[in-house]
GUKOL-458325 format. One record per residue (C-alpha): residue in one letter; x, y, z. Coordinates in Angstrom, 2 decimals. Example, Ala and Ser with C-alpha at 12.3 -4.5 7.8 and 13.67 -1.06 7.14 Angstrom:
2
+------+---------+---------+---------+
: type :      px :      py :      pz :
+------+---------+---------+---------+
:    A :   12.30 :   -4.50 :    7.80 :
:    S :   13.67 :   -1.06 :    7.14 :
+------+---------+---------+---------+
END
This chain:
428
+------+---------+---------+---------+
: type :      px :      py :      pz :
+------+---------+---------+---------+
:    X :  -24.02 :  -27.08 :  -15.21 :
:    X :  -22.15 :  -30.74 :  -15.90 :
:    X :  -19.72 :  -31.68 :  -12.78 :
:    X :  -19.08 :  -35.32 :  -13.47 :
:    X :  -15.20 :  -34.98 :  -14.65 :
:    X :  -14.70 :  -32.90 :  -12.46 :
:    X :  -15.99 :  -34.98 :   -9.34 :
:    X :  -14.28 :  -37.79 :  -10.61 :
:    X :  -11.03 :  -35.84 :  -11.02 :
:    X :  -11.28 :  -34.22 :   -7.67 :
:    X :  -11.95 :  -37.68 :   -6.21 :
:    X :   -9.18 :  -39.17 :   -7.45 :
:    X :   -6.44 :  -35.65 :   -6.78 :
:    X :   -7.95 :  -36.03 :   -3.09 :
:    X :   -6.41 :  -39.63 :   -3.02 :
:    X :   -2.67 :  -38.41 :   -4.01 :
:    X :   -2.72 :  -34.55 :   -3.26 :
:    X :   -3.55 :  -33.11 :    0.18 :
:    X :   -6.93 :  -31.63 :   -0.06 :
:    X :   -7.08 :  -32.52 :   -3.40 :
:    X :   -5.11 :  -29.54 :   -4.56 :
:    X :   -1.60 :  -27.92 :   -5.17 :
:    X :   -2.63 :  -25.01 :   -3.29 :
:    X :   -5.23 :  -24.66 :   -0.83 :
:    X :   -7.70 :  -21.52 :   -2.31 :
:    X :   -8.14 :  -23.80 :   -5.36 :
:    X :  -10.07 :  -26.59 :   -2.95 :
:    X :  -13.25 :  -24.27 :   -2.61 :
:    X :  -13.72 :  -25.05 :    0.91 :
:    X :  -14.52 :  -21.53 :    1.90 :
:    X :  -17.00 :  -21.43 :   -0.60 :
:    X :  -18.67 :  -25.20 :    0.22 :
:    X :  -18.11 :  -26.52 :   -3.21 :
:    X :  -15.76 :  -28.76 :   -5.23 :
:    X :  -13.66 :  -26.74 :   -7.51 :
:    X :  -13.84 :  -27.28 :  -11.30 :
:    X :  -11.08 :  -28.35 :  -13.81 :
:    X :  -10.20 :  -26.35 :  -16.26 :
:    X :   -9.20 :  -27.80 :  -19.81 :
:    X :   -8.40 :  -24.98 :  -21.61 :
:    X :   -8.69 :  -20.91 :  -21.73 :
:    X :   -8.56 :  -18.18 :  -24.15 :
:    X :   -8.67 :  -14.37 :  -23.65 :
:    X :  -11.12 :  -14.10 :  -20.70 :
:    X :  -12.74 :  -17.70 :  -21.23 :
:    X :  -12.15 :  -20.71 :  -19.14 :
:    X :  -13.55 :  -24.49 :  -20.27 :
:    X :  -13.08 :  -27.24 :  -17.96 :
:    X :  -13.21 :  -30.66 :  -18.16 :
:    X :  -17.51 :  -30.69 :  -18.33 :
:    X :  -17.22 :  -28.35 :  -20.83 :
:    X :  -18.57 :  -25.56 :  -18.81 :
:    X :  -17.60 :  -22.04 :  -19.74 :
:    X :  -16.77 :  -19.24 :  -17.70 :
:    X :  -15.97 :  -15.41 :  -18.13 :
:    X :  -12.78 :  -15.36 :  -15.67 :
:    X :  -11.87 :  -12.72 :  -13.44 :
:    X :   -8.95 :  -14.67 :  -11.70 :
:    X :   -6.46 :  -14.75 :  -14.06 :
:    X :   -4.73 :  -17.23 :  -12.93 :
:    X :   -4.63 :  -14.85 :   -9.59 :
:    X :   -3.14 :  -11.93 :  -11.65 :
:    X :   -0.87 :  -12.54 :  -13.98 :
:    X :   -3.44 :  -12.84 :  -16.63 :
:    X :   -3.18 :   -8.95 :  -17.31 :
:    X :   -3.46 :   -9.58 :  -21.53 :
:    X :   -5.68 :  -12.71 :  -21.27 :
:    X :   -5.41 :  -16.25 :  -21.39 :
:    X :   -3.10 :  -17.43 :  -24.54 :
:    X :   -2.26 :  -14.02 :  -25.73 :
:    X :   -0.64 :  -14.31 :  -29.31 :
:    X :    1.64 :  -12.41 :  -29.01 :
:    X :    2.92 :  -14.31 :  -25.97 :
:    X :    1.92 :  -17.70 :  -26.96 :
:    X :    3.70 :  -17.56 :  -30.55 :
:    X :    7.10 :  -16.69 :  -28.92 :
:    X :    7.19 :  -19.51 :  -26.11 :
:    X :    6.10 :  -21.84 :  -28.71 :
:    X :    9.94 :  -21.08 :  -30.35 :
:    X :   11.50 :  -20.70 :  -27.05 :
:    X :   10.13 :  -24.37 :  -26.34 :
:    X :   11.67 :  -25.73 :  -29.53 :
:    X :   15.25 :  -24.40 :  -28.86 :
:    X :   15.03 :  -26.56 :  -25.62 :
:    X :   13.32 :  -26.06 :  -21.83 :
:    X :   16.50 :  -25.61 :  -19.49 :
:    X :   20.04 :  -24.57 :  -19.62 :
:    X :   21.33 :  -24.16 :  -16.23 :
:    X :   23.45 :  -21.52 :  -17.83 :
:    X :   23.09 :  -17.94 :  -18.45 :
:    X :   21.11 :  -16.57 :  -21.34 :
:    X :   20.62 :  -13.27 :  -23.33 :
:    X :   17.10 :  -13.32 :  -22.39 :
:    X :   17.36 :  -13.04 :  -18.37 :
:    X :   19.30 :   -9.98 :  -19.56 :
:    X :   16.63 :   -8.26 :  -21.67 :
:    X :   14.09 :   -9.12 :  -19.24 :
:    X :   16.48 :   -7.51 :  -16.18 :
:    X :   16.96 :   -4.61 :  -18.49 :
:    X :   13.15 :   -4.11 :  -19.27 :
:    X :   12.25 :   -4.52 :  -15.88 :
:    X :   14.85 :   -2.00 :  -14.32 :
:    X :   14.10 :    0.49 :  -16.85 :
:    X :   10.07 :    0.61 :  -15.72 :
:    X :   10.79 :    0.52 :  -12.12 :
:    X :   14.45 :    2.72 :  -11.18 :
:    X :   14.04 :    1.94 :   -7.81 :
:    X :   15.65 :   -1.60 :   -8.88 :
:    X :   18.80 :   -0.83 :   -9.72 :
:    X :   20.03 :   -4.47 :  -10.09 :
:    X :   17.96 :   -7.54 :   -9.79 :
:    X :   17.69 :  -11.38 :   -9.26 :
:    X :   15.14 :  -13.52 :  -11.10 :
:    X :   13.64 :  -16.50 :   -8.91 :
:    X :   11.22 :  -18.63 :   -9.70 :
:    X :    7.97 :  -17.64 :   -7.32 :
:    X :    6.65 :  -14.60 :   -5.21 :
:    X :    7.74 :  -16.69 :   -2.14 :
:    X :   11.10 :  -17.18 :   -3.10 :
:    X :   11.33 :  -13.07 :   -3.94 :
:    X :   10.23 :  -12.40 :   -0.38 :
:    X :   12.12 :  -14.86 :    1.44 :
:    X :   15.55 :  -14.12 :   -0.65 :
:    X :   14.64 :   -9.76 :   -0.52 :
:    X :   14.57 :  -10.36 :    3.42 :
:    X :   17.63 :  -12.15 :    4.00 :
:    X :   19.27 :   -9.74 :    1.50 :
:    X :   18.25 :   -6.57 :    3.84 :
:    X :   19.12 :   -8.38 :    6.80 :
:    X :   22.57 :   -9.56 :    5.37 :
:    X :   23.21 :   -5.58 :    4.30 :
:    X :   21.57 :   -3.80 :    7.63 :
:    X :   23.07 :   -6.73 :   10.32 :
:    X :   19.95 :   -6.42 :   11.95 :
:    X :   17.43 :   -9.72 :   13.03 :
:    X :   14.08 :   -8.14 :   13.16 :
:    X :   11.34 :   -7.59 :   10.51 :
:    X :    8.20 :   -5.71 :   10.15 :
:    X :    5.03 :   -7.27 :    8.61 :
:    X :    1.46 :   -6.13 :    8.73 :
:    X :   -2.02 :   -7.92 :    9.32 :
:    X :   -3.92 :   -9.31 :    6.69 :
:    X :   -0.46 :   -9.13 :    4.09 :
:    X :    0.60 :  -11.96 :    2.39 :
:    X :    4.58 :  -12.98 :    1.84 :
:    X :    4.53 :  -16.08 :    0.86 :
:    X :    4.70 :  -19.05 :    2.85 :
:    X :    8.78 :  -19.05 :    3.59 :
:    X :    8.85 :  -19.65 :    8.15 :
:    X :    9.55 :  -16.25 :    8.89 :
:    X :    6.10 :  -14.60 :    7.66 :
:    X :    4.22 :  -16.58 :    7.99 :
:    X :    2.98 :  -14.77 :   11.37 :
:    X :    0.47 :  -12.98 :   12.39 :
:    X :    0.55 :  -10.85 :   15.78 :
:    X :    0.84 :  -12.23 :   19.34 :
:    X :   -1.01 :  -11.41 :   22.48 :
:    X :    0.28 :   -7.71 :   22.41 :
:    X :    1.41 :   -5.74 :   19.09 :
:    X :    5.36 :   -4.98 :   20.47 :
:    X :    5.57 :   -9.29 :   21.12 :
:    X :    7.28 :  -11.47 :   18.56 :
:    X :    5.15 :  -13.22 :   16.08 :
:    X :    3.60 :  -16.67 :   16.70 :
:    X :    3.41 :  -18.80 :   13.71 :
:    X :    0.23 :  -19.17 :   11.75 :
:    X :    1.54 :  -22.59 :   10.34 :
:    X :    2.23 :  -25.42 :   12.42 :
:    X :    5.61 :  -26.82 :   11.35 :
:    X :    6.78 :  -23.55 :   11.50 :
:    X :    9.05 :  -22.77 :   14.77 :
:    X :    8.28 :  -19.96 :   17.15 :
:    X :   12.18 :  -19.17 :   16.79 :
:    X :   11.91 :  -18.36 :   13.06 :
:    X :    9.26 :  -15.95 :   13.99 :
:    X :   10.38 :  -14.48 :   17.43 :
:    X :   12.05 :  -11.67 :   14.89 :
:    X :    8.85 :  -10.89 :   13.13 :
:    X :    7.02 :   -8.19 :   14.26 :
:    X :    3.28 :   -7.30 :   13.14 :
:    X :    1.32 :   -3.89 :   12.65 :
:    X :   -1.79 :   -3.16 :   11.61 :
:    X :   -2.23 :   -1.93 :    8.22 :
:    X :   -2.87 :    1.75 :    7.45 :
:    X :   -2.04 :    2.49 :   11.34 :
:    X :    0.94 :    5.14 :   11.91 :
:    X :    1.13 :    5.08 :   15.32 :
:    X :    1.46 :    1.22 :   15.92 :
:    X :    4.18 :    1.41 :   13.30 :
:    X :    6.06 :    4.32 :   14.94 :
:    X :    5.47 :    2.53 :   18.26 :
:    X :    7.08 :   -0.08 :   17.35 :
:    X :   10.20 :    1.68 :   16.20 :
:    X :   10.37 :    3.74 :   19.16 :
:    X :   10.56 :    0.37 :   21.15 :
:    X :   12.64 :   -1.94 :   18.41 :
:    X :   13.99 :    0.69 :   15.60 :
:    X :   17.57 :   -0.16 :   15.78 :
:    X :   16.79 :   -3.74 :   15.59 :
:    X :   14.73 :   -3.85 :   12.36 :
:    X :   16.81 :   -4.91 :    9.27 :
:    X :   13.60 :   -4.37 :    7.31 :
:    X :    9.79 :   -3.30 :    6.85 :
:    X :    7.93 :   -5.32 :    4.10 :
:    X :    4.51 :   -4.51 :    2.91 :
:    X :    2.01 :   -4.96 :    0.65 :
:    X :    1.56 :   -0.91 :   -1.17 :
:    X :   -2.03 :   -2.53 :   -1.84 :
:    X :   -3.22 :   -5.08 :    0.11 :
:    X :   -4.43 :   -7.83 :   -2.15 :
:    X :   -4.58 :  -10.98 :    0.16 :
:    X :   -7.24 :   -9.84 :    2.98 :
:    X :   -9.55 :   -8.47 :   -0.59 :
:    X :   -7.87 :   -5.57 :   -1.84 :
:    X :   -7.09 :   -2.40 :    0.62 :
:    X :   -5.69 :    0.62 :   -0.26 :
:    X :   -3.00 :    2.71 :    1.93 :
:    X :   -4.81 :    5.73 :    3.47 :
:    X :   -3.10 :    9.28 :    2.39 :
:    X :    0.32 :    9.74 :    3.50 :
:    X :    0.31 :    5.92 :    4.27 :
:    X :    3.21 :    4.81 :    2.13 :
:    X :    4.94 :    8.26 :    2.23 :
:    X :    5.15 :    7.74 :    6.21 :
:    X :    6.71 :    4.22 :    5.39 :
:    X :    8.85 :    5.89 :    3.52 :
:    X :   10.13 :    8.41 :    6.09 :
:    X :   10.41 :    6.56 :    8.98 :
:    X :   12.44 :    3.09 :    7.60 :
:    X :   15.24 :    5.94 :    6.22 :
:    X :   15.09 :    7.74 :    9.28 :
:    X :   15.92 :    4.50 :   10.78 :
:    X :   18.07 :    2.80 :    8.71 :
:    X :   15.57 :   -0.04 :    8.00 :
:    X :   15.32 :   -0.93 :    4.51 :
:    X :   12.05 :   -0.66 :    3.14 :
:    X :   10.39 :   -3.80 :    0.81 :
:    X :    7.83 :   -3.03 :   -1.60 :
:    X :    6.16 :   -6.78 :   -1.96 :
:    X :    4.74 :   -5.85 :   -5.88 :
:    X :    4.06 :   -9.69 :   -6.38 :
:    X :    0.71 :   -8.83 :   -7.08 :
:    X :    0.74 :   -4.61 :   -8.17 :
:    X :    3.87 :   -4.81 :  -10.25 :
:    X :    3.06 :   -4.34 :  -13.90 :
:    X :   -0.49 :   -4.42 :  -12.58 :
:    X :   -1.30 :   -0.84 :  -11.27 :
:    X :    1.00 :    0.40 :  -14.03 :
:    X :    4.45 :   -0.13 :  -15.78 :
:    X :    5.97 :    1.26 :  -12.47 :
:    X :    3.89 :   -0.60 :  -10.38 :
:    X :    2.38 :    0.66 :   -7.08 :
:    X :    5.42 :    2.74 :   -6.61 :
:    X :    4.87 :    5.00 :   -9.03 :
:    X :    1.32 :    5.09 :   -9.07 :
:    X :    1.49 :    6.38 :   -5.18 :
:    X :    5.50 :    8.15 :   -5.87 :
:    X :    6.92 :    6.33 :   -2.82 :
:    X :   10.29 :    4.34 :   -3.99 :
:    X :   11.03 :    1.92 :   -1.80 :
:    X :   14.47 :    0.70 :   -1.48 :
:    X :   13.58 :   -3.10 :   -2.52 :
:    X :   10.86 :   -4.60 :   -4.67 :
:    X :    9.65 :   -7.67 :   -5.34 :
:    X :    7.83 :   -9.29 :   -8.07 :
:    X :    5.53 :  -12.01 :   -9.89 :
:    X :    2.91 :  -12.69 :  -11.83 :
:    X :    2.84 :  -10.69 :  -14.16 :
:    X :    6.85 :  -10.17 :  -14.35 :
:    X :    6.70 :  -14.26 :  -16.16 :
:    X :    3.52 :  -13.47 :  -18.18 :
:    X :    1.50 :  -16.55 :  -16.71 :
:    X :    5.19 :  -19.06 :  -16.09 :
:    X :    6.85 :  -19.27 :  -13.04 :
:    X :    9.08 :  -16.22 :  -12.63 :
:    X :    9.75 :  -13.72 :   -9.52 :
:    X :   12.13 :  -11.52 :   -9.54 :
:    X :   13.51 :   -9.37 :   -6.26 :
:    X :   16.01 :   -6.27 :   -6.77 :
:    X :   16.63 :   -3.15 :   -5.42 :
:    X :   19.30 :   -0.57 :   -4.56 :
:    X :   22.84 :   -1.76 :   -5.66 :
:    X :   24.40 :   -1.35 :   -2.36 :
:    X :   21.81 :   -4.24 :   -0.90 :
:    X :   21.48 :   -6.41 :   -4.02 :
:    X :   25.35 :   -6.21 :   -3.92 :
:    X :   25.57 :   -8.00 :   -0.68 :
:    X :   24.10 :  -11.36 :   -2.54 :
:    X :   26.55 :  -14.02 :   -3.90 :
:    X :   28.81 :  -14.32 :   -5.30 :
:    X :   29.63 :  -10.45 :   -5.15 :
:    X :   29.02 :  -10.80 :   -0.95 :
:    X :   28.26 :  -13.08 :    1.48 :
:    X :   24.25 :  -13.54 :    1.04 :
:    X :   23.67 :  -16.59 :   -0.68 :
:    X :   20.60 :  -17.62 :   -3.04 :
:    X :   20.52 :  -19.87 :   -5.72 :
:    X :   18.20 :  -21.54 :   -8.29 :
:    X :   18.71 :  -24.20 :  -11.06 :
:    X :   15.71 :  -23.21 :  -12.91 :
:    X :   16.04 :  -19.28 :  -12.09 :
:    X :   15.80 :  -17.20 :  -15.49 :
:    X :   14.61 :  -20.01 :  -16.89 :
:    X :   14.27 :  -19.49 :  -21.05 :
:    X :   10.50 :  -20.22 :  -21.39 :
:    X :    9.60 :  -18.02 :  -18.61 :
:    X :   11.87 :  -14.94 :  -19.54 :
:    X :   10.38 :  -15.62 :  -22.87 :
:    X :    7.01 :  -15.00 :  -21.78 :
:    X :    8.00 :  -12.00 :  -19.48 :
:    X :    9.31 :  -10.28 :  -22.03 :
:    X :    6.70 :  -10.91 :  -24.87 :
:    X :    4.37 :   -9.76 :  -21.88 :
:    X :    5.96 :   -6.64 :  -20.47 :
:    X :    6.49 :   -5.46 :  -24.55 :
:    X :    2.88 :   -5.99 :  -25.09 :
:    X :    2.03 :   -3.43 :  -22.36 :
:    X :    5.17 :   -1.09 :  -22.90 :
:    X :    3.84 :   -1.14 :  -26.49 :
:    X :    0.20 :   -0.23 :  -25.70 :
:    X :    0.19 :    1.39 :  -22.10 :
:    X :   -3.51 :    2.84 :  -23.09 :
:    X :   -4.03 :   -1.37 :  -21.67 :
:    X :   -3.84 :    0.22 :  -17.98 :
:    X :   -6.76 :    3.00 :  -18.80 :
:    X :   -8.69 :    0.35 :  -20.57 :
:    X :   -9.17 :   -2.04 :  -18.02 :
:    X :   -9.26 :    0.78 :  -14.94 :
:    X :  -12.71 :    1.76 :  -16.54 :
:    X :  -13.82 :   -1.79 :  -16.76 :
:    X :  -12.82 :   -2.54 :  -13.24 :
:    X :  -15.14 :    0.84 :  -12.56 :
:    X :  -17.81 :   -0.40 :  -14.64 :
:    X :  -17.80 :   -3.71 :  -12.15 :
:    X :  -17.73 :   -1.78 :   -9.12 :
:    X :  -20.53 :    0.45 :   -9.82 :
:    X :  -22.57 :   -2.45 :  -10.65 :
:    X :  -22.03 :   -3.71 :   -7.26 :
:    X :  -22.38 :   -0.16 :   -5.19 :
:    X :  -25.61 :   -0.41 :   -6.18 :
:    X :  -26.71 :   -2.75 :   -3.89 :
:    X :  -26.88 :   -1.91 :   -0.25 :
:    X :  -24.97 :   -4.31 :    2.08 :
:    X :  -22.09 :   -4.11 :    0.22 :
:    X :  -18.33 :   -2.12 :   -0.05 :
:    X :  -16.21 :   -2.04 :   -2.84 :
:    X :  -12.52 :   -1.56 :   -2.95 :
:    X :  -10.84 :   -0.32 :   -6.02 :
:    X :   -7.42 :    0.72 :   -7.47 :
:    X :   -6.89 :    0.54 :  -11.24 :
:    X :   -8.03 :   -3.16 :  -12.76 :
:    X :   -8.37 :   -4.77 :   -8.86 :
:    X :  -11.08 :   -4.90 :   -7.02 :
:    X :  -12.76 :   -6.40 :   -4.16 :
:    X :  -16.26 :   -6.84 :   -3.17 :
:    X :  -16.77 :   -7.22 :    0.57 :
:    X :  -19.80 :   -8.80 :    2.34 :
:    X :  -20.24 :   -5.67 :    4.58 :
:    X :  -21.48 :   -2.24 :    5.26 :
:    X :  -18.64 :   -0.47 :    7.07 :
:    X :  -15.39 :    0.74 :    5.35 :
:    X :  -13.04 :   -1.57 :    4.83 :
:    X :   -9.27 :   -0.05 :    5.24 :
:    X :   -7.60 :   -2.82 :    7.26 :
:    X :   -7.72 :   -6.61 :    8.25 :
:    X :   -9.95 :   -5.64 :   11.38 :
:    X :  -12.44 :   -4.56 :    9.46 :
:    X :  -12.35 :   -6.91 :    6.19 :
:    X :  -12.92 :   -9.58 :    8.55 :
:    X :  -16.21 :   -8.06 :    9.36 :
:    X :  -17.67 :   -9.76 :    6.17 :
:    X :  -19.92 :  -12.43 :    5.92 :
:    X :  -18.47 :  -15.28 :    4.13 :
:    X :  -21.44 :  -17.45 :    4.34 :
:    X :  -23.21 :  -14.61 :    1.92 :
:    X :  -20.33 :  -14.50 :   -0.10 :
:    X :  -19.92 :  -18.65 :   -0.80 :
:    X :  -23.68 :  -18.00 :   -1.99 :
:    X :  -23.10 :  -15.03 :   -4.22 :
:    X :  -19.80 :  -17.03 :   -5.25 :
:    X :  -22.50 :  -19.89 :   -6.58 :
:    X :  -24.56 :  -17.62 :   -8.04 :
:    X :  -21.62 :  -15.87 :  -10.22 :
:    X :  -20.80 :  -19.39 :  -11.05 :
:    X :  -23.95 :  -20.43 :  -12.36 :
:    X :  -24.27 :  -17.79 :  -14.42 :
:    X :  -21.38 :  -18.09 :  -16.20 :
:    X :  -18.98 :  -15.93 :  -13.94 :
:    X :  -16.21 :  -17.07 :  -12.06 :
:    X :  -14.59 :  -15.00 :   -9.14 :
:    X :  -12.12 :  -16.08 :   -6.72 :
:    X :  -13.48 :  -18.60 :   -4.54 :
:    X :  -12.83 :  -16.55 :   -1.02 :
:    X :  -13.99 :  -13.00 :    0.30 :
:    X :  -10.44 :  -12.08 :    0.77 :
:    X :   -9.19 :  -12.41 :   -2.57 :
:    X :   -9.05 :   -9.40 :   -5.21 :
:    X :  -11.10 :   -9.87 :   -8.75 :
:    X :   -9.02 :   -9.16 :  -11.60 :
:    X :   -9.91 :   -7.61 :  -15.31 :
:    X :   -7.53 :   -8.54 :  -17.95 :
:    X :   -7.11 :   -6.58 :  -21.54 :
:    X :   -9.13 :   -9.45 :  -22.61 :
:    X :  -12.33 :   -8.93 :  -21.05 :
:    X :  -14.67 :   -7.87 :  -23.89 :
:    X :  -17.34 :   -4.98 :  -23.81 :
:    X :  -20.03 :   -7.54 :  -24.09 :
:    X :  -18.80 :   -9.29 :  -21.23 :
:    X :  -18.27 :   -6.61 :  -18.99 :
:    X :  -21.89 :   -5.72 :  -19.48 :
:    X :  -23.32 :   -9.24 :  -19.09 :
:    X :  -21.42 :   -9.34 :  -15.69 :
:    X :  -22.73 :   -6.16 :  -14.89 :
:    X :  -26.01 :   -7.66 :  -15.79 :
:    X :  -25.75 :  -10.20 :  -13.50 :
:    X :  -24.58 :   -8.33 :  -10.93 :
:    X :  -27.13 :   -5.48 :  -10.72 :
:    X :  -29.55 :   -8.99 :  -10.80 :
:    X :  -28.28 :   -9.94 :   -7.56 :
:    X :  -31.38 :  -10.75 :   -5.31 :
:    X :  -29.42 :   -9.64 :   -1.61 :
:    X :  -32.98 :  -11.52 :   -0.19 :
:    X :  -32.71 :  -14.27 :   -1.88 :
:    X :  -29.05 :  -15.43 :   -0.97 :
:    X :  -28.89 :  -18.30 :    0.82 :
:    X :  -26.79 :  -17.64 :    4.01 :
:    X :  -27.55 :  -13.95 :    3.74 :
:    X :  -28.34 :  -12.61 :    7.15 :
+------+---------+---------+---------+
END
C-alpha cells in the first residue's frame, strides 16, 4: 500500500489545521496511524491520493445510505449548482424537502432546517426549554449531541450532580443544568426525576446509541422514556442524526413505535451536504422566531444544493424502500462473519453495526468501554490492508450502503472469517 501523498499531505494539514484534521476521528490517533486522503469515491469505493482503493463502510459516517455519487443524486445537484449556490432567501425546495420529511416521520409536525447535527441539538434544546420554562436537561453516557457547551458533559462524582464539562473551554455553568444517566438504566432515570422532575425542560437521547459503537435500547427502554417525560411534562428529544432515514423512512421511532415529541436530524436528511433539520410538535416548534420568542437563525440554512440532494436522496429510498431489507441482510451477513470468532460481540440493528473488542454484552457505555482498543487499532490495520476500511475507533458504528455489492460483501466476509485473533498484534 503507497502512503507518500498522503504523508506529505498530512504533513503539511498538521502545519495549518490542529491535528492535522477538521475533525478529530479523521486523525487516526486511536488507531496509531496517519489517516489517508481520499481523491475520489463511487458507490462503495474510496481512492485516495496514492491511489489506494478501499471497499468503505463509513460512508462518510452515515449519510452514505445509496453510495458514494449516486446518479440519481449527483445528476440533480449538478443543475441545482448551475442555477447558483446561495440565495439567502426562501426557496420551493426547503418546502418539498419539509413536506417529504414530515410526511415519513408525523411526530414532526413542523420543522427547521439547519445546517449540522450540532446545530439541530443545540437549537431542539433551547426550543424545549423556551416552551417548558424549565433549565435542566437529561443526557445519557456514552451519547453524542454534538459539541454545542451544554452536552458536552459527561457525569460528575455522583449521578443526581450537575455535569462537568468534557471540553475544556467549556464552563461548568453551561453544564451545571445537564444531568447524566446511564443508558438502558430505568431506575437512575426515574431517580433522577423523583429528585429534579419539575426542573427538566427536556430528556434527549440517542433511540440507538451510535457514538460509544452502536447499542440498542433494552425492551421497554424507549417506551419508559416515553412515559415518564409526559408524565412529567419534560419534552422528550429523539437525537435521529444518525437513525433517521437510516433504520427506516420513519427512523428509529417507528422502527421501536415510541414518538417522541422532538426529533432531530442529519446525514442522511442532506444526502451527503450539510443539512440538519430539528422539528417536532407545533406547540414547541411554534415557540421559535419569529412566531415566539426562541430565536435561531442561519444564512446558509435550506441551502439549494443541499435540499437538492435531500430530496433526490429521500425519493430514491421512498421510491425503493425494499433498500432498508437489502442492506439489513448485508449488515447480517457482516455480523455473522464476525460471531464466529470467539473474543468478540456484535451489535446490530438494521444496516449498523458494531464490532466490539470483548466478550461480555455490550448494552451501555460501562460495558463498551470494556474493549480492547489496542486489538482493535490492529484489526483496524488489518481491514485496511486488505482493502477494507472501517471507522478508525472501537466506538464508532460500521455502515452498509445500497451500494455495497454481493461480491464485496463476501470478500469482506472473507476477510473477516480470515481474522487470525493470535496473530493480532496488541491482542491480549
Amino acid at each position: 500500500m503507497k502512503t507518500e501523498i498522503s504523508e506529505h499531505l498530512y504533513e503539511k494539514a498538521c502545519k495549518w489545521m490542529p491535528g492535522g484534521v477538521n475533525s478529530p476521528v479523521r486523525a487516526f490517533r486511536s488507531v496509531g496511524r496517519i489517516p489517508f486522503f481520499v481523491r475520489s469515491a463511487k458507490g462503495d469505493r474510496l481512492v485516495d491520493e496514492d491511489g489506494n482503493e478501499w471497499i468503505d463502510y463509513v460512508c462518510s459516517w452515515g449519510p452514505g445510505i445509496l453510495g458514494h455519487a449516486c446518479p440519481e443524486v449527483v445528476d440533480k445537484v449538478r443543475k441545482a449548482v448551475s442555477d447558483g449556490l446561495s440565495f439567502g432567501t426562501p426557496t420551493r425546495k426547503e418546502v418539498e424537502l419539509a413536506e417529504m420529511i414530515c410526511g415519513c416521520m408525523p411526530s414532526m409536525e413542523k420543522i427547521r432546517l439547519v445546517n449540522s447535527g450540532t446545530e439541530a441539538v443545540m437549537s431542539a434544546v433551547r426550543a424545549a426549554r423556551g416552551y417548558t420554562g424549565r433549565d435542566k436537561i437529561v443526557k445519557f453516557r456514552g451519547c453524542y449531541h454534538g459539541h454545542s457547551d451544554g452536552l458536552l458533559v459527561k457525569a460528575g462524582s455522583g449521578l443526581l450532580t450537575g455535569g462537568v464539562p468534557d471540553s475544556d473551554g467549556v464552563p461548568a455553568s453551561y453544564t451545571a443544568h445537564t444531568l447524566v444517566a446511564p443508558y438502558n438504566d430505568t431506575e437512575k432515570v426515574a431517580e433522577i426525576f423523583r429528585e429534579y422532575g419539575s426542573d427538566i425542560a427536556c430528556l434527549i437521547v440517542e433511540p440507538v446509541a451510535a457514538n460509544m459503537g452502536v447499542v440498542l435500547p433494552e425492551d421497554g427502554f424507549l417506551a419508559f422514556l416515553r412515559e415518564i417525560t409526559a408524565r412529567y411534562g419534560t419534552v422528550l428529544i429523539f437525537d435521529e442524526v444518525i437513525t433517521g432515514f437510516r433504520l427506516g423512512l420513519g427512523g428509529a421511532q417507528e422502527y421501536y413505535h415510541v414518538r417522541p415529541d422532538m426529533t432531530t436530524l442529519g446525514k442522511i436528511a442532506g444526502g451527503g451536504m450539510p443539512l440538519a433539520a430539528y422539528g417536532g410538535r407545533r406547540e414547541i416548534m411554534d415557540c421559535i422566531s419569529p412566531l415566539g420568542n426562541v430565536y435561531q437563525a442561519g444564512t446558509l440554512s435550506g441551502n439549494p444544493i443541499a435540499t437538492t440532494a435531500g430530496i433526490a436522496t429521500l425519493s430514491v429510498l421512498m421510491n425503493q424502500p425494499e433498500i432498508y431489507g437489502q442492506i439489513a441482510e448485508k449488515a447480517e451477513r457482516l455480523a455473522d462473519a464476525y460471531r464466529s470468532h470467539s473474543g468478540l460481540w456484535v451489535n446490530r440493528v438494521g444496516s449498523l453495526l458494531s464490532v466490539f473488542f470483548t466478550d461480555r454484552p455490550v448494552q451501555d457505555y460501562n460495558s463498551a468501554i470494556l474493549s480492547n482498543v489496542d486489538a482493535f487499532a490492529a484489526y483496524f490495520d488489518y481491514m485496511l490492508e486488505n482493502g477494507i476500511y472501517v471507522a478508525p475507533s472501537q466506538f464508532e458504528a460500521m455502515f452498509v450502503s445500497a451500494a455495497h455489492t454481493t461480491d464485496d460483501i463476501e470478500r469482506t466476509v472473507t476477510c473477516i472469517r480470515e481474522l487470525d485473533m493470535d496473530k493480532i498484534d496488541r491482542w491480549q
